[in-house]
Biopython code that builds the backbone (N, CA, C, O; Angstrom):
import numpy as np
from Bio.PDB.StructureBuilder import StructureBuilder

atoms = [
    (1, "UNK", "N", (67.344, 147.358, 121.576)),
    (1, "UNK", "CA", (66.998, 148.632, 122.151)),
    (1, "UNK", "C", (65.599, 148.570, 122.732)),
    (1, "UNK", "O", (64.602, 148.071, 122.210)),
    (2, "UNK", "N", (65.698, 149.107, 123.789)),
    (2, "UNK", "CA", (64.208, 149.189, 124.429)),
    (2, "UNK", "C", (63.431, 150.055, 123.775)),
    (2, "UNK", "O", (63.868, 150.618, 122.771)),
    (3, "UNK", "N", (62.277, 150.272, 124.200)),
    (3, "UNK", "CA", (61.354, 151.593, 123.560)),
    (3, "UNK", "C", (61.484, 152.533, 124.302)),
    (3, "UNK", "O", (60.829, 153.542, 124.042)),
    (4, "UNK", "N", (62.139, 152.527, 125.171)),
    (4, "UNK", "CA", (62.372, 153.913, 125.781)),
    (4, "UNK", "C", (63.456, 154.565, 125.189)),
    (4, "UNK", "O", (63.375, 155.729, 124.798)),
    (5, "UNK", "N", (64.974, 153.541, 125.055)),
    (5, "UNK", "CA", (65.964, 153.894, 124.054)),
    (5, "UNK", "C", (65.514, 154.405, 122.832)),
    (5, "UNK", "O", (66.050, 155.403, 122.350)),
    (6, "UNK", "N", (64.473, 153.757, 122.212)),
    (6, "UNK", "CA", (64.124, 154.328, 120.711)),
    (6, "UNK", "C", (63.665, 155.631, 121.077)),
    (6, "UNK", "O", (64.461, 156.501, 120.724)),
    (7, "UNK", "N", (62.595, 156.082, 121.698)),
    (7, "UNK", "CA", (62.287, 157.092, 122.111)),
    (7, "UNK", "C", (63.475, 158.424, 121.757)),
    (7, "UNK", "O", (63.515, 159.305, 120.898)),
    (8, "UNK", "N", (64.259, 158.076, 122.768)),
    (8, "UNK", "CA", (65.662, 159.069, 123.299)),
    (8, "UNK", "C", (66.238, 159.371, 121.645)),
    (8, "UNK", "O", (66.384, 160.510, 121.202)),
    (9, "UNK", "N", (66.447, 158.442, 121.069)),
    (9, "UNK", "CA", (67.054, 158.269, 120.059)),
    (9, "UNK", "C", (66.224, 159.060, 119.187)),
    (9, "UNK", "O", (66.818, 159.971, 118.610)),
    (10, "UNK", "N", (65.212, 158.954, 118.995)),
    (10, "UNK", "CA", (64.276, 159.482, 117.908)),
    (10, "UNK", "C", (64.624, 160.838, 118.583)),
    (10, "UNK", "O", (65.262, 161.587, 117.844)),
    (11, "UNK", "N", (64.318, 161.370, 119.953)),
    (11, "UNK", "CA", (64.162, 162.485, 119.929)),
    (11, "UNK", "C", (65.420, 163.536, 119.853)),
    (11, "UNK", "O", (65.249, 164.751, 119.759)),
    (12, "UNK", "N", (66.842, 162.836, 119.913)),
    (12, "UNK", "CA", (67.885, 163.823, 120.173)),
    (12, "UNK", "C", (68.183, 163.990, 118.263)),
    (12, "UNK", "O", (68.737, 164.979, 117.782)),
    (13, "UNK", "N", (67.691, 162.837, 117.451)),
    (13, "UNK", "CA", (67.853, 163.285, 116.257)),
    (13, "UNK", "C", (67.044, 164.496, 116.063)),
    (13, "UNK", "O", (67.603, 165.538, 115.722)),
    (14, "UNK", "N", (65.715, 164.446, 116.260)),
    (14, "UNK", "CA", (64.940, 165.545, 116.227)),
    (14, "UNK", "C", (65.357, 167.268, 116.312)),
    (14, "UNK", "O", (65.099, 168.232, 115.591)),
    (15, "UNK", "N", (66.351, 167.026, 117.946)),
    (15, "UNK", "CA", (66.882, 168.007, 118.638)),
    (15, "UNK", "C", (68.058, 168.404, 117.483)),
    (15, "UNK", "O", (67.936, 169.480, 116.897)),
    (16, "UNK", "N", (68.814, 167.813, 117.274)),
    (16, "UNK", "CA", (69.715, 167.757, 116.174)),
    (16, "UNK", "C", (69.674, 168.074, 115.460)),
    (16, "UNK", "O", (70.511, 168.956, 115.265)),
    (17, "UNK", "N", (68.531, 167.700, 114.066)),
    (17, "UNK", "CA", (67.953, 168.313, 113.166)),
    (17, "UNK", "C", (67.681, 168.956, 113.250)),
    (17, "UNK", "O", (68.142, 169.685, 112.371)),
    (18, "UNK", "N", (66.615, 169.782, 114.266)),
    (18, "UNK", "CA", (66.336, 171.501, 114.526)),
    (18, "UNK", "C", (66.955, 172.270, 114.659)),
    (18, "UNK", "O", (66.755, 173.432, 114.303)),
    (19, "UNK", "N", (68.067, 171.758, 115.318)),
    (19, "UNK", "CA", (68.832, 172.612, 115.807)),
    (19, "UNK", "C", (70.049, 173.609, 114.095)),
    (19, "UNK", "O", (70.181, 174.765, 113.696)),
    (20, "UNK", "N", (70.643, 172.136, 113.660)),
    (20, "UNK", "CA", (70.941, 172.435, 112.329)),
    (20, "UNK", "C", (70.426, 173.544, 111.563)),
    (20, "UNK", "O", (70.977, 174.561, 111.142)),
    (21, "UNK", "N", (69.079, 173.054, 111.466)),
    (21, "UNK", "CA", (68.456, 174.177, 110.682)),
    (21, "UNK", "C", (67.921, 175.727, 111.248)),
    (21, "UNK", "O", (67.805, 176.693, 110.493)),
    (22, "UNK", "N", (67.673, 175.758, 112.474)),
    (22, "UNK", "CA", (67.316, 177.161, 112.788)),
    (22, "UNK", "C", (68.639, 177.881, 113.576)),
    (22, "UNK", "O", (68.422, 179.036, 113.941)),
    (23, "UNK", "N", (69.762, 177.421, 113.831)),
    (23, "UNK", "CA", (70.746, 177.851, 114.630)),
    (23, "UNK", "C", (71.317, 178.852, 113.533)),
    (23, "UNK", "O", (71.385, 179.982, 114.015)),
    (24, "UNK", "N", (71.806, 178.794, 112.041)),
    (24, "UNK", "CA", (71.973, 180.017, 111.077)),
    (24, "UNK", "C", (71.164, 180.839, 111.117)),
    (24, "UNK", "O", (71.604, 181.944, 110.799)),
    (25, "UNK", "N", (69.798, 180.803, 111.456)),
    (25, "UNK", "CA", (69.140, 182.145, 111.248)),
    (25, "UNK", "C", (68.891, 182.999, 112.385)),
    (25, "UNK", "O", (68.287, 184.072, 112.405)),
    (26, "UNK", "N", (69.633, 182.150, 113.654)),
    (26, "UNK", "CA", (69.691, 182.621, 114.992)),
    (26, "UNK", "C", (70.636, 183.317, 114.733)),
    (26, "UNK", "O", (70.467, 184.533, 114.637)),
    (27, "UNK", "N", (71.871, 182.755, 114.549)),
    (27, "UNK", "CA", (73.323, 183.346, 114.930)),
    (27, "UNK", "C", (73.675, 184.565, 113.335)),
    (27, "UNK", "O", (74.519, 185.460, 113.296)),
    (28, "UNK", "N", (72.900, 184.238, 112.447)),
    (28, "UNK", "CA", (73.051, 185.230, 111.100)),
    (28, "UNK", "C", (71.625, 185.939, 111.353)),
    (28, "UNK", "O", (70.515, 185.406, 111.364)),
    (29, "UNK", "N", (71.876, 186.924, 111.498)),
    (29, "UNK", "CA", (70.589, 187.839, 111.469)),
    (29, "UNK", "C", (70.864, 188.521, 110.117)),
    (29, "UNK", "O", (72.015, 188.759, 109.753)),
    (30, "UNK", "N", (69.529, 188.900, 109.209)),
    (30, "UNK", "CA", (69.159, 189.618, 108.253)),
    (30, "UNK", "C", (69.636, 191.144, 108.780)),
    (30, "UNK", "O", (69.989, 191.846, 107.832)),
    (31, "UNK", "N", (69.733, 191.899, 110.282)),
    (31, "UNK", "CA", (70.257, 192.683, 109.697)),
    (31, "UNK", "C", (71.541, 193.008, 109.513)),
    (31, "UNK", "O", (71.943, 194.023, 108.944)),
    (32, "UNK", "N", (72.325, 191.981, 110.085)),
    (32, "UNK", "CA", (73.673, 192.337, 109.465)),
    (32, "UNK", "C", (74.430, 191.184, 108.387)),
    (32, "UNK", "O", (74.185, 189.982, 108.281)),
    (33, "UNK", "N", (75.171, 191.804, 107.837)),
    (33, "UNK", "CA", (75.704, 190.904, 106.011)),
    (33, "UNK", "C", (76.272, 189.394, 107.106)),
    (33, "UNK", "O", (76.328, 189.086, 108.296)),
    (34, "UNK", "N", (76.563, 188.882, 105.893)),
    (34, "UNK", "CA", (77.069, 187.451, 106.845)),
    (34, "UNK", "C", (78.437, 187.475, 106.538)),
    (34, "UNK", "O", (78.726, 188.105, 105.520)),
    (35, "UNK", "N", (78.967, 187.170, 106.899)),
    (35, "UNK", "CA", (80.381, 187.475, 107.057)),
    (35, "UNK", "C", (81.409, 186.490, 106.225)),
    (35, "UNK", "O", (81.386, 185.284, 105.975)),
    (36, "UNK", "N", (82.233, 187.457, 105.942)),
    (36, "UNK", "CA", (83.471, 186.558, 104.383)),
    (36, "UNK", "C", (83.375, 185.448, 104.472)),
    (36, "UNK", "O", (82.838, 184.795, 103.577)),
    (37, "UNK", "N", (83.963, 184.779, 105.798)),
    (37, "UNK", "CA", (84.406, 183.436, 106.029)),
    (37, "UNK", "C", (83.353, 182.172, 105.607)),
    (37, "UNK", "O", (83.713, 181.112, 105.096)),
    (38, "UNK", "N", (82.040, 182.532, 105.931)),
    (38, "UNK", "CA", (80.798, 181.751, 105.982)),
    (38, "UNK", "C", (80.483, 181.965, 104.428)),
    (38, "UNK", "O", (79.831, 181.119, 103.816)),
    (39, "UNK", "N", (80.915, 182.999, 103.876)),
    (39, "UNK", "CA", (80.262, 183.026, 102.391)),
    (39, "UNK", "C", (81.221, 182.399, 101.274)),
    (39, "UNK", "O", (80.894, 181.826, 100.234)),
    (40, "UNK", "N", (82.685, 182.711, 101.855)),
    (40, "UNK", "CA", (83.864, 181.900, 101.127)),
    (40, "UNK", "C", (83.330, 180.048, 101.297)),
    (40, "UNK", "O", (83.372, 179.174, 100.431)),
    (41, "UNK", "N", (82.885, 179.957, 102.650)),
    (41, "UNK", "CA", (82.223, 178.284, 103.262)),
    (41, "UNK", "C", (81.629, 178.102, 101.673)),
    (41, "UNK", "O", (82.173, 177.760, 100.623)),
    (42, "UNK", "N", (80.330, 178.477, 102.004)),
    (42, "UNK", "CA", (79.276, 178.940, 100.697)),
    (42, "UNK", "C", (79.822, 178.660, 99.269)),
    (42, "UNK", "O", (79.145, 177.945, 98.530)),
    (43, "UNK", "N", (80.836, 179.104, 98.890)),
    (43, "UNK", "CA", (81.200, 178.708, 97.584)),
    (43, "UNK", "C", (82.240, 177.638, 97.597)),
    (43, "UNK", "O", (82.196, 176.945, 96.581)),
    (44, "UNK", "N", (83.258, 177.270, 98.546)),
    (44, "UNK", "CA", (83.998, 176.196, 98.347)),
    (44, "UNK", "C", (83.383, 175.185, 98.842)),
    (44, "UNK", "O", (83.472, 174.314, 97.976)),
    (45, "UNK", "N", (82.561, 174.603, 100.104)),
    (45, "UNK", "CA", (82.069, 173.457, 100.322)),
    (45, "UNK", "C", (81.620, 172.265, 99.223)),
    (45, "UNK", "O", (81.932, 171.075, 99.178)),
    (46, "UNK", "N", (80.841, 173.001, 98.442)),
    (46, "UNK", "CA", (79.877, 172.007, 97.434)),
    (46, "UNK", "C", (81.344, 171.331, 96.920)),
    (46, "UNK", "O", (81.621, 170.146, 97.105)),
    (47, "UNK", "N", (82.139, 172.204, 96.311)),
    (47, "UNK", "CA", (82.432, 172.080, 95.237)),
    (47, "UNK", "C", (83.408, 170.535, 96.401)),
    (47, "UNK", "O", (82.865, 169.431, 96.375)),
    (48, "UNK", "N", (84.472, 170.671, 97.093)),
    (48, "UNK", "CA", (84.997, 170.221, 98.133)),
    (48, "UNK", "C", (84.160, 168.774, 98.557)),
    (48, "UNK", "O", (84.867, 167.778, 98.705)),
    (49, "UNK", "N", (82.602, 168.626, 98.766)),
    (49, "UNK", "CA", (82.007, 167.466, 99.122)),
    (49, "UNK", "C", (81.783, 166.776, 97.701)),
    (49, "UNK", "O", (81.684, 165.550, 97.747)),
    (50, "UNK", "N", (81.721, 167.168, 96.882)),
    (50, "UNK", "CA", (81.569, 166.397, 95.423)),
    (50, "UNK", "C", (83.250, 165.560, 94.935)),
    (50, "UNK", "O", (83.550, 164.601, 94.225)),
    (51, "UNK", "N", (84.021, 166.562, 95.779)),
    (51, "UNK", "CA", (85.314, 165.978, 95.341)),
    (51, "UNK", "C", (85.525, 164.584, 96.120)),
    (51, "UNK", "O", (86.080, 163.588, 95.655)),
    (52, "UNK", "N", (84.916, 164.739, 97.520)),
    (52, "UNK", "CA", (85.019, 163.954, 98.605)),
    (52, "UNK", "C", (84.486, 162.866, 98.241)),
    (52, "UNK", "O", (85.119, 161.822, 98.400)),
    (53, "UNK", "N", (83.287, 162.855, 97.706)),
    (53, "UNK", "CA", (82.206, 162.031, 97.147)),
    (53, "UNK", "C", (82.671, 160.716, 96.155)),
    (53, "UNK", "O", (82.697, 159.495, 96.309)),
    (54, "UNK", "N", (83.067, 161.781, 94.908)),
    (54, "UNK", "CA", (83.997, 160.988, 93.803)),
    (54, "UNK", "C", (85.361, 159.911, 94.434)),
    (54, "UNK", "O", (85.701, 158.893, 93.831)),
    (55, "UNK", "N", (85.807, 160.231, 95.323)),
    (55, "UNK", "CA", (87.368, 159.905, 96.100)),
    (55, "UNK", "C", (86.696, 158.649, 96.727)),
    (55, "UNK", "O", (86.758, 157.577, 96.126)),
    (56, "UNK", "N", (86.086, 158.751, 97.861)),
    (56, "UNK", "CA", (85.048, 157.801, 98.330)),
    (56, "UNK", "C", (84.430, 156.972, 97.539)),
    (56, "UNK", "O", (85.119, 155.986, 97.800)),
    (57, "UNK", "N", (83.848, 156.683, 96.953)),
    (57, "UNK", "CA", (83.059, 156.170, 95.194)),
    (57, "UNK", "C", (84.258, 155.398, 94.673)),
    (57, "UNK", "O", (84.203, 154.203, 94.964)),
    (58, "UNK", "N", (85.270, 155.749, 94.016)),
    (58, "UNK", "CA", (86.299, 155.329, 93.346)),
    (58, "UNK", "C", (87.523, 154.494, 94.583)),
    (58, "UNK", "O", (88.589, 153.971, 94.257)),
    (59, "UNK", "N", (87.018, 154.581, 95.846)),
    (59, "UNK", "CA", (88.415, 153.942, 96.513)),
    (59, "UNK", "C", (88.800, 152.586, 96.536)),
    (59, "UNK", "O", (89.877, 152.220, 97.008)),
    (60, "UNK", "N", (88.027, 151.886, 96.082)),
    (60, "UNK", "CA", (88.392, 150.255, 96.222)),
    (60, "UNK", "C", (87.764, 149.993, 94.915)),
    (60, "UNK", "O", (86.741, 149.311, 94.855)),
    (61, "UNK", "N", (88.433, 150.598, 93.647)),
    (61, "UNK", "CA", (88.472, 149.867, 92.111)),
    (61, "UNK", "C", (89.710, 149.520, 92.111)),
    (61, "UNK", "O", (90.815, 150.059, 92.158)),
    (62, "UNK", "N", (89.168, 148.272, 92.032)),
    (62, "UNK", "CA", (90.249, 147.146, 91.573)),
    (62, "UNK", "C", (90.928, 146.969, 89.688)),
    (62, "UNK", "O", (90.839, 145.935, 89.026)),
    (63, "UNK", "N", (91.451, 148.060, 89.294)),
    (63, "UNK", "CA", (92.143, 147.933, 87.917)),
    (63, "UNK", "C", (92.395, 146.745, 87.850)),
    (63, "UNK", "O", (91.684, 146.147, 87.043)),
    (64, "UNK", "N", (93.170, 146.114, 88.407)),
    (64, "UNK", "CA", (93.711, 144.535, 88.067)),
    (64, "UNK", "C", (92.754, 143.194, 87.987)),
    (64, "UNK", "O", (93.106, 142.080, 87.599)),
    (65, "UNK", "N", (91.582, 143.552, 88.407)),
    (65, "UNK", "CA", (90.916, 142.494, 88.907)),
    (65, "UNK", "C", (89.311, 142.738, 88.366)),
    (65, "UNK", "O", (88.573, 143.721, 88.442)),
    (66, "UNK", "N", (89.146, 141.537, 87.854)),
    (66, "UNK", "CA", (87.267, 141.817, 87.408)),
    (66, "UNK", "C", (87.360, 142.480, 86.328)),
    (66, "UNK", "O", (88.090, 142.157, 85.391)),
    (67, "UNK", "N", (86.525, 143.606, 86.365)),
    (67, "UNK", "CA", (86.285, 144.408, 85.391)),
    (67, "UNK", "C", (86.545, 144.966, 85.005)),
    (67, "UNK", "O", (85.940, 145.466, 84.056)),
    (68, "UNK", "N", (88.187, 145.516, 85.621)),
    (68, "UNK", "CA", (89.320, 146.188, 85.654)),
    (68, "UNK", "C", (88.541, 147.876, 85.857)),
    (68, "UNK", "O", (89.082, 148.887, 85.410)),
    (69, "UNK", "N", (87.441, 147.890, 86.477)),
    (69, "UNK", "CA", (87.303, 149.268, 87.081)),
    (69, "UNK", "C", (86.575, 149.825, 85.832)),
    (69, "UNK", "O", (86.375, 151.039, 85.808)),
    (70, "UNK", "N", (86.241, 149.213, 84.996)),
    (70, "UNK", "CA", (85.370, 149.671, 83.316)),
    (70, "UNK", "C", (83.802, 150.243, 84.072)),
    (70, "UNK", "O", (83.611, 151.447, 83.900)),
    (71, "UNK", "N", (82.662, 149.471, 84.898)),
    (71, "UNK", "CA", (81.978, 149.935, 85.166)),
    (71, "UNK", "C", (81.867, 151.647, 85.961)),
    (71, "UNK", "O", (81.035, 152.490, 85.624)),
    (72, "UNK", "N", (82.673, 151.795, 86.794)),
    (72, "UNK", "CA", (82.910, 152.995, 87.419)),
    (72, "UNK", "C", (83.586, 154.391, 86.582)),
    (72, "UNK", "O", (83.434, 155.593, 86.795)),
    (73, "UNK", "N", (84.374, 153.663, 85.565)),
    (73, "UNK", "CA", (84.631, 154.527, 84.109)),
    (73, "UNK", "C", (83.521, 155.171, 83.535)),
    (73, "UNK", "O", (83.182, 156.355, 83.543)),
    (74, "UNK", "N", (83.025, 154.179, 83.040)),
    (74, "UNK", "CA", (81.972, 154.362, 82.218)),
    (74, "UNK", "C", (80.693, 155.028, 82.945)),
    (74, "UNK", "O", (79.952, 155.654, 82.187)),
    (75, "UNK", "N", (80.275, 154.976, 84.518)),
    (75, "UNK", "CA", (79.090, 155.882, 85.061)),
    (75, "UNK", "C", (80.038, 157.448, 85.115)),
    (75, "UNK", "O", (79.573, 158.578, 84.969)),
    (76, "UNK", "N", (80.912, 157.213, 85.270)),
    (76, "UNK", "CA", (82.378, 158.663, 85.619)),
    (76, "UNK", "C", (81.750, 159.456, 84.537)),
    (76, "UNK", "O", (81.172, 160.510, 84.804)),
    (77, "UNK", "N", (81.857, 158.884, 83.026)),
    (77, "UNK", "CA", (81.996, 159.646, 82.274)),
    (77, "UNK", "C", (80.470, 159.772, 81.850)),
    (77, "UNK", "O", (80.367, 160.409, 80.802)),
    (78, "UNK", "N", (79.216, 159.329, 82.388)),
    (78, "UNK", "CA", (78.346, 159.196, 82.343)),
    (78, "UNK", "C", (77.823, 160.608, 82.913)),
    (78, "UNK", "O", (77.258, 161.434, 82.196)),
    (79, "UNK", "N", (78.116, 160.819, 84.501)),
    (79, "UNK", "CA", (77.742, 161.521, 85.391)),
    (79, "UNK", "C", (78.404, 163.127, 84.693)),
    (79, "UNK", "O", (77.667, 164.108, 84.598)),
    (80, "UNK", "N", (79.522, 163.149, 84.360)),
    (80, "UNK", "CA", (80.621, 163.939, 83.835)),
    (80, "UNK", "C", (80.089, 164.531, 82.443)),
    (80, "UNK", "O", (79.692, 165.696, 82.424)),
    (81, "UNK", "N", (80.071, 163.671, 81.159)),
    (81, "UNK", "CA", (78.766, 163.925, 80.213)),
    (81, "UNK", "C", (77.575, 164.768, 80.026)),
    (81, "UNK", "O", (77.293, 165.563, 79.129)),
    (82, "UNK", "N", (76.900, 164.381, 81.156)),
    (82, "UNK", "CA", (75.529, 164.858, 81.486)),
    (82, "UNK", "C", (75.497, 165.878, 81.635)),
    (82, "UNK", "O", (74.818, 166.685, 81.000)),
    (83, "UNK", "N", (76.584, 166.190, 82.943)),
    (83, "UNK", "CA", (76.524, 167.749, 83.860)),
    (83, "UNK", "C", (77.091, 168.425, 83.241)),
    (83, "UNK", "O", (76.949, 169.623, 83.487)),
    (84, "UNK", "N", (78.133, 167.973, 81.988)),
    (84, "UNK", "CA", (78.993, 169.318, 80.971)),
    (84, "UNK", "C", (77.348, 169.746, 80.383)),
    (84, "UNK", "O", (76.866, 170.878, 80.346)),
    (85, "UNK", "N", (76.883, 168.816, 80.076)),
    (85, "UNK", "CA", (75.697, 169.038, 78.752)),
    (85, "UNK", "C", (75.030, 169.632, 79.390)),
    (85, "UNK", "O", (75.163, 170.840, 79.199)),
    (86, "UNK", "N", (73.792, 169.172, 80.651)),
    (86, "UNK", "CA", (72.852, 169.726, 81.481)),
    (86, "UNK", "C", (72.848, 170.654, 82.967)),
    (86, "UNK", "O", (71.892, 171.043, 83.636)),
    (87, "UNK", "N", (74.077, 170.797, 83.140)),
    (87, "UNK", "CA", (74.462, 171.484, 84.201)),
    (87, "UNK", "C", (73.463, 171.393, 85.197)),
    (87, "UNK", "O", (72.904, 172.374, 85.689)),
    (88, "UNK", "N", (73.167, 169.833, 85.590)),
    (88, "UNK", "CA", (71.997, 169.466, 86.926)),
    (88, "UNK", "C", (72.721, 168.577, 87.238)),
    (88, "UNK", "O", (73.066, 167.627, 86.536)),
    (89, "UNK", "N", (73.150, 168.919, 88.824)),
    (89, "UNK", "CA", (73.982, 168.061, 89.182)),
    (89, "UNK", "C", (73.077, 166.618, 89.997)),
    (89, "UNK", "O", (73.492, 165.466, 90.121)),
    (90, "UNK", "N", (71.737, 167.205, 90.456)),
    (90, "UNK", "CA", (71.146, 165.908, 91.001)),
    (90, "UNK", "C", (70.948, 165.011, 90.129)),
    (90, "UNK", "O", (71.173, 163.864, 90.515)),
    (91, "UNK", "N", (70.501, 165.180, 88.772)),
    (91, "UNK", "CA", (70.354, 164.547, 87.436)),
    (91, "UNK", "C", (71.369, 164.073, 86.458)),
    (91, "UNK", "O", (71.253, 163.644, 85.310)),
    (92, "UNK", "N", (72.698, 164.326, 87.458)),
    (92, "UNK", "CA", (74.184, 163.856, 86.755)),
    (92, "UNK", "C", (74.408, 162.671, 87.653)),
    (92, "UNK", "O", (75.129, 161.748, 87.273)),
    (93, "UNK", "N", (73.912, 162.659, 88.645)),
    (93, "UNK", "CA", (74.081, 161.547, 89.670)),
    (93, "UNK", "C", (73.322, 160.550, 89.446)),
    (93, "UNK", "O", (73.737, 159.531, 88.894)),
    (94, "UNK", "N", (72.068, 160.717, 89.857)),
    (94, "UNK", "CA", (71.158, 160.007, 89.577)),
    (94, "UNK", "C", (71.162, 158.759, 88.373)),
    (94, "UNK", "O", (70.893, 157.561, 88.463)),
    (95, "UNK", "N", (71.598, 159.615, 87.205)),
    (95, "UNK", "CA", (71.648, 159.121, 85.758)),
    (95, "UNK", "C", (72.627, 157.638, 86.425)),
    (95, "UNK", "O", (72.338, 156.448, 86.557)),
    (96, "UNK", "N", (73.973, 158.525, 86.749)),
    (96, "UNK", "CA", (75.377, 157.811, 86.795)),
    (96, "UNK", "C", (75.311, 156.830, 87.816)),
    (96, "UNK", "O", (76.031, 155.847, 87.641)),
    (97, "UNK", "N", (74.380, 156.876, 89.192)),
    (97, "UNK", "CA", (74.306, 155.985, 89.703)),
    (97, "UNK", "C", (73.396, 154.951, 89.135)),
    (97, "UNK", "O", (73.598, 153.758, 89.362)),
    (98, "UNK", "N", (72.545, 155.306, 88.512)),
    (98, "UNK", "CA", (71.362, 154.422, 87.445)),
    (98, "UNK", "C", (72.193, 153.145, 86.648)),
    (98, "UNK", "O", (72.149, 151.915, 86.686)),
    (99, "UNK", "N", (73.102, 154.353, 85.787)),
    (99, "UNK", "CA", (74.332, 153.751, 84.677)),
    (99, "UNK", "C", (75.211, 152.229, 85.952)),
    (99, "UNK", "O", (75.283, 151.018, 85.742)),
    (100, "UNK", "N", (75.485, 152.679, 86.614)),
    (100, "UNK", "CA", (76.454, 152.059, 87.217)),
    (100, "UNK", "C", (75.740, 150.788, 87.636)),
    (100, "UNK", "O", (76.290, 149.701, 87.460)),
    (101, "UNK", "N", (74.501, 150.883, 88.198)),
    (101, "UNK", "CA", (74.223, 150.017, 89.149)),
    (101, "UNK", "C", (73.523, 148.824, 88.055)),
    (101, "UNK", "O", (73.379, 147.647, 88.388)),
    (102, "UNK", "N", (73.071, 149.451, 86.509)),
    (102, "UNK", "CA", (72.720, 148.571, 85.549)),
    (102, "UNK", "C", (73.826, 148.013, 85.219)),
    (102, "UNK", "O", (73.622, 146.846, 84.883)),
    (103, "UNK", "N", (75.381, 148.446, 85.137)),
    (103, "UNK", "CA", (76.203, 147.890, 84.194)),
    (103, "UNK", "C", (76.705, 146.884, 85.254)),
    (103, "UNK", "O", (77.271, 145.861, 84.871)),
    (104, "UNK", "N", (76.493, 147.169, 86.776)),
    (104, "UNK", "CA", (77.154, 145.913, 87.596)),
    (104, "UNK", "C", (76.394, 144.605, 87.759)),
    (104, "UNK", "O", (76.944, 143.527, 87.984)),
    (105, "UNK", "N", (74.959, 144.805, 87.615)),
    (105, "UNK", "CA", (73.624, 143.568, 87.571)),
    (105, "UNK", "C", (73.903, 143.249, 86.178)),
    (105, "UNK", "O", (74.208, 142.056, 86.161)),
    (106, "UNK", "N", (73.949, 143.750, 84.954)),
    (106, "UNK", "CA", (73.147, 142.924, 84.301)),
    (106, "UNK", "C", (74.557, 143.091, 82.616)),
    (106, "UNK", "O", (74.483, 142.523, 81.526)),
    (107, "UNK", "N", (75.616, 144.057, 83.119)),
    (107, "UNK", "CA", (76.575, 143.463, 81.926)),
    (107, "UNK", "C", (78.000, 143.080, 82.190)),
    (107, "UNK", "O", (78.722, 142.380, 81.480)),
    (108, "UNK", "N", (78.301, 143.699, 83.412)),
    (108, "UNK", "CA", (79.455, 143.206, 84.125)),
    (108, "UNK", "C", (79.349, 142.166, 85.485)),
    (108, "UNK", "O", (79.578, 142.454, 86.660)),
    (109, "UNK", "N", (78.993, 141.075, 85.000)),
    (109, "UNK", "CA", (78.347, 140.025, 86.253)),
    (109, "UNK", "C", (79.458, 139.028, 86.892)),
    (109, "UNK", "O", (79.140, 138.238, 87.781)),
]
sb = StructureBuilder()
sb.init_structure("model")
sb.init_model(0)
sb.init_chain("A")
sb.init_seg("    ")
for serial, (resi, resn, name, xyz) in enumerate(atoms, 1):
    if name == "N":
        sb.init_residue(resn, " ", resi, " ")
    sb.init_atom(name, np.array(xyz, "f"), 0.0, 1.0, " ", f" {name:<3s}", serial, name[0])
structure = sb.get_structure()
């Protein structure tokens, strides 16, 4: 890439990113409520990208093979554990990706 390409590039992310973030408070104004559809968004998304997340994460464990899928068990119930106990979901991850990425270096080799 040239530096003019980088340029372009840097800047339409920019455009992109701004845009993301101030286009809801354009198109949702404070004075009127925000509307069902966007607030129904609001409560099913999270829940919907965490599912996505887990699905993605888990798609190529190999039960039959290696470790028979024990490491990804064991951060599962790690991440799962945590968030029953601490109800922080950045700190259920974190932990579980921690868990995982120790048990694939240094006990499942």
């Amino acid at each position: 890439m040239t530096v003019a390409e980088q340029l372009i590039t840097v800047a339409l992310c920019v455009v992109g990113t701004m845009a993301t973030r101030f286009l809801p408070f354009l198109v949702f104004s404070s004075k009127r409520p925000t509307p069902r559809y966007v607030q129904y968004l609001g409560k099913a998304l999270p829940a919907a990208i965490y599912a996505m997340l887990v699905v993605y994460c888990l798609k190529n464990v190999n039960i039959l093979g290696g470790s028979h899928g024990l490491p990804e068990l064991i951060a599962l119930a790690a991440v799962v554990g945590l968030h029953l106990w601490k109800r922080n979901t950045i700190l259920s991850i974190a932990v579980g990706t921690v868990v995982y990425m120790a048990l694939v270096q240094f006990v499942f080799v």
